[in-house]
C-alpha positions as CSV (number, residue, x, y, z in Angstrom):
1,X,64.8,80.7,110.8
2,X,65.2,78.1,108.1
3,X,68.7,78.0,105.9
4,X,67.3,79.3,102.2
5,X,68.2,76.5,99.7
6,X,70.9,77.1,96.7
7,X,68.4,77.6,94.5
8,X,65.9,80.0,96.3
9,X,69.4,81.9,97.2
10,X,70.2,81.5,92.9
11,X,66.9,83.3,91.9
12,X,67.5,85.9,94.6
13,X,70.6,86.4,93.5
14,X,69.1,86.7,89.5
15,X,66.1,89.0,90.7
16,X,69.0,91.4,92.7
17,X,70.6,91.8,89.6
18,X,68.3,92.5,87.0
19,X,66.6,94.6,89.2
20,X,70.0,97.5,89.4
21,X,71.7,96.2,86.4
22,X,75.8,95.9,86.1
23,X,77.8,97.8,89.4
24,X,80.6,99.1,87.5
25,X,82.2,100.7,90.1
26,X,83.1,97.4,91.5
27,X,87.0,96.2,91.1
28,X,88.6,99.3,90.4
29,X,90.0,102.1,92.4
30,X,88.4,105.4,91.8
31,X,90.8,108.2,90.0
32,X,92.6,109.9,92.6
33,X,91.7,108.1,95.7
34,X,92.8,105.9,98.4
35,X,91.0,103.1,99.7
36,X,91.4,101.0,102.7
37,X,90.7,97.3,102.3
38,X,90.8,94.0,103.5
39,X,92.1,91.2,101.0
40,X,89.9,87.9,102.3
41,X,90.9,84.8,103.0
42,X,92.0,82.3,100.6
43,X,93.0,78.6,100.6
44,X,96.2,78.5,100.6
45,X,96.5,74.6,99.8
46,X,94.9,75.7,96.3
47,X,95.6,79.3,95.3
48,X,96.4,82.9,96.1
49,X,95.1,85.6,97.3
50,X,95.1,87.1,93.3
51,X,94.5,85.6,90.1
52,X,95.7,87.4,86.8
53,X,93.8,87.7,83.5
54,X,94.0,88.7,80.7
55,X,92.6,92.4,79.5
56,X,91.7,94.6,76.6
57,X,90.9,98.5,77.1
58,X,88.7,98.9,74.7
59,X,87.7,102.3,76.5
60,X,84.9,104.2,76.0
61,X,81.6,102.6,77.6
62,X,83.6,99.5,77.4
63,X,86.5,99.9,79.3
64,X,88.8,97.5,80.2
65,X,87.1,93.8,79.6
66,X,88.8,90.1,80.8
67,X,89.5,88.2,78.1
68,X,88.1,84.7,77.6
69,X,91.6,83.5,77.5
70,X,92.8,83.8,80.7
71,X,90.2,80.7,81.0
72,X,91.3,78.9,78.2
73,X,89.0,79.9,75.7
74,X,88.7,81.2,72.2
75,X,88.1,85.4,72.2
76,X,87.5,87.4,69.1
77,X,89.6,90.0,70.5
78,X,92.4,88.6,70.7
79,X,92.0,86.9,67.5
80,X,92.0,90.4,66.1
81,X,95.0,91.8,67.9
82,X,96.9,88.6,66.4
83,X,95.9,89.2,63.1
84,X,96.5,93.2,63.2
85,X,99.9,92.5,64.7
86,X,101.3,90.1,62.2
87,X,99.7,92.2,59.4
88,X,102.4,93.9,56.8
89,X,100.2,97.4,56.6
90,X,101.4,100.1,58.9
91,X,98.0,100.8,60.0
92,X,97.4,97.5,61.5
93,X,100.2,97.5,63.6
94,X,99.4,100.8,65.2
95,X,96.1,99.3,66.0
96,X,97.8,96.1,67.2
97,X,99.6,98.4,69.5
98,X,96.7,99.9,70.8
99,X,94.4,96.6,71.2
100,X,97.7,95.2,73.0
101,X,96.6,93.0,75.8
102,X,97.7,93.5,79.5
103,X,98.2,91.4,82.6
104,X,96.0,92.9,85.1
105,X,95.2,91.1,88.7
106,X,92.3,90.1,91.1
107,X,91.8,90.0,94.4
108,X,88.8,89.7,96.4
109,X,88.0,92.7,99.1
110,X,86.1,94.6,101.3
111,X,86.6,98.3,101.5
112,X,86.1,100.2,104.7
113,X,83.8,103.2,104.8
114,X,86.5,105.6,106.0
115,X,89.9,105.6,105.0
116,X,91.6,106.5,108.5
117,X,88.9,104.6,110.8
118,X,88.4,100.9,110.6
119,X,85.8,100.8,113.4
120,X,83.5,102.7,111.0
121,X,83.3,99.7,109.5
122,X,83.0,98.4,105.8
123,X,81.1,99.3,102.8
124,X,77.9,98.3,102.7
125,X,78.0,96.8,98.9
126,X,80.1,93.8,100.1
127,X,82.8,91.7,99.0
128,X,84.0,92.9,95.3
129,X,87.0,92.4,93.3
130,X,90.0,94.7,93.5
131,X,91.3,95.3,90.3
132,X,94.9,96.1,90.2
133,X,98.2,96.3,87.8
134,X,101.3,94.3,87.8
135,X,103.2,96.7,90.4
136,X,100.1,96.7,93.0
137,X,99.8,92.7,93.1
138,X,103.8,92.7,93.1
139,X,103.6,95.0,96.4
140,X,100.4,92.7,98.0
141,X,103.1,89.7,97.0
142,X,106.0,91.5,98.7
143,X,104.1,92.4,102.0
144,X,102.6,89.0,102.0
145,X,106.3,86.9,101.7
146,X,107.7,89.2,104.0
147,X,107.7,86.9,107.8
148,X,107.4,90.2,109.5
149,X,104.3,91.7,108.0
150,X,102.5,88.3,108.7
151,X,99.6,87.3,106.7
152,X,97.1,90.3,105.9
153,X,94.8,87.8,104.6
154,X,94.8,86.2,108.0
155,X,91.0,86.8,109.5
156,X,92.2,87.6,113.2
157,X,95.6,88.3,113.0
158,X,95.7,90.0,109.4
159,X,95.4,93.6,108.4
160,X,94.3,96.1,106.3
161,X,96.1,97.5,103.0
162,X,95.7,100.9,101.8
163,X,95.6,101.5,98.1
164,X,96.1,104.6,96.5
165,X,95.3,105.8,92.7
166,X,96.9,108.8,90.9
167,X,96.2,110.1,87.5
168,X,93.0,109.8,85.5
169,X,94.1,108.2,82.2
170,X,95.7,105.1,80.7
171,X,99.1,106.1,80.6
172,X,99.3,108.2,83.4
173,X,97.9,106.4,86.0
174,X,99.9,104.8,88.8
């Protein structure tokens, strides 16, 4: 069977996704729930396993969104959250504090079908991004440095991390 070319692979890519629309269910771990993943490779001449962005919860529908400057870029958001912040009325401010950006952290997975048996195999959505706060990525970082643990990134000798997700809201999630 012939290798499609990039762009035949491009507009089957494009027709995939505007024929079931955004998968929002696709970096984040589900409210009160465990899952058991495998970070992928990386290379390690040229990055880590994670990259951290910049993020607004603009909740609601919306959510939490990346902001453009993690890239470099101009965003209206965080325009916004400047000017609130450095504004003299009261009100402002306590919007400021609730626009506030946060440091949240990437990592590129797959997630196993069952939690306690590997050999079930993974989900069949594929690879997706694991979103995760500071203190996850800090663990992921700890476990990685450590010589003992080894490299769970490593594709024969690496293994799997479980991560686990208590609490349903903002503030009381850990």
């Amino acid at each position: 069977m012939a290798k499609q070319s990039l762009m035949d692979r491009l507009k089957a890519k494009r027709e995939q996704i505007s024929k079931n629309g955004g998968d929002y269910d696709t970096y984040i771990v589900p409210k009160d729930s465990t899952l058991r993943v495998r970070v992928l490779p990386f290379d390690q001449e040229e990055g880590d396993f994670s990259i951290e962005a910049t993020t607004f919860y603009l909740g609601g529908d919306m959510g939490t969104v990346i902001s453009p400057v993690t890239f470099g870029e101009d965003c209206p958001i965080y325009d916004m959250y400047k000017k609130l912040k450095d504004s003299k009325d009261s009100e402002d401010k306590a919007l400021a504090d609730k626009l506030k950006p946060k440091k949240k952290y990437y990592a590129p997975i797959v997630k196993y079908k069952d939690l306690k048996d590997p050999a079930a195999g993974v989900d069949d959505k594929g690879v997706k991004l694991l979103m995760m706060p500071q203190t996850v990525c800090q663990q992921m970082l700890d476990y990685f440095l450590e010589p003992e643990q080894g490299d769970f990134t490593e594709p024969l000798t690496g293994y799997d991390l479980k991560v686990k997700r208590t609490g349903s809201g903002q503030m009381d999630t850990e």
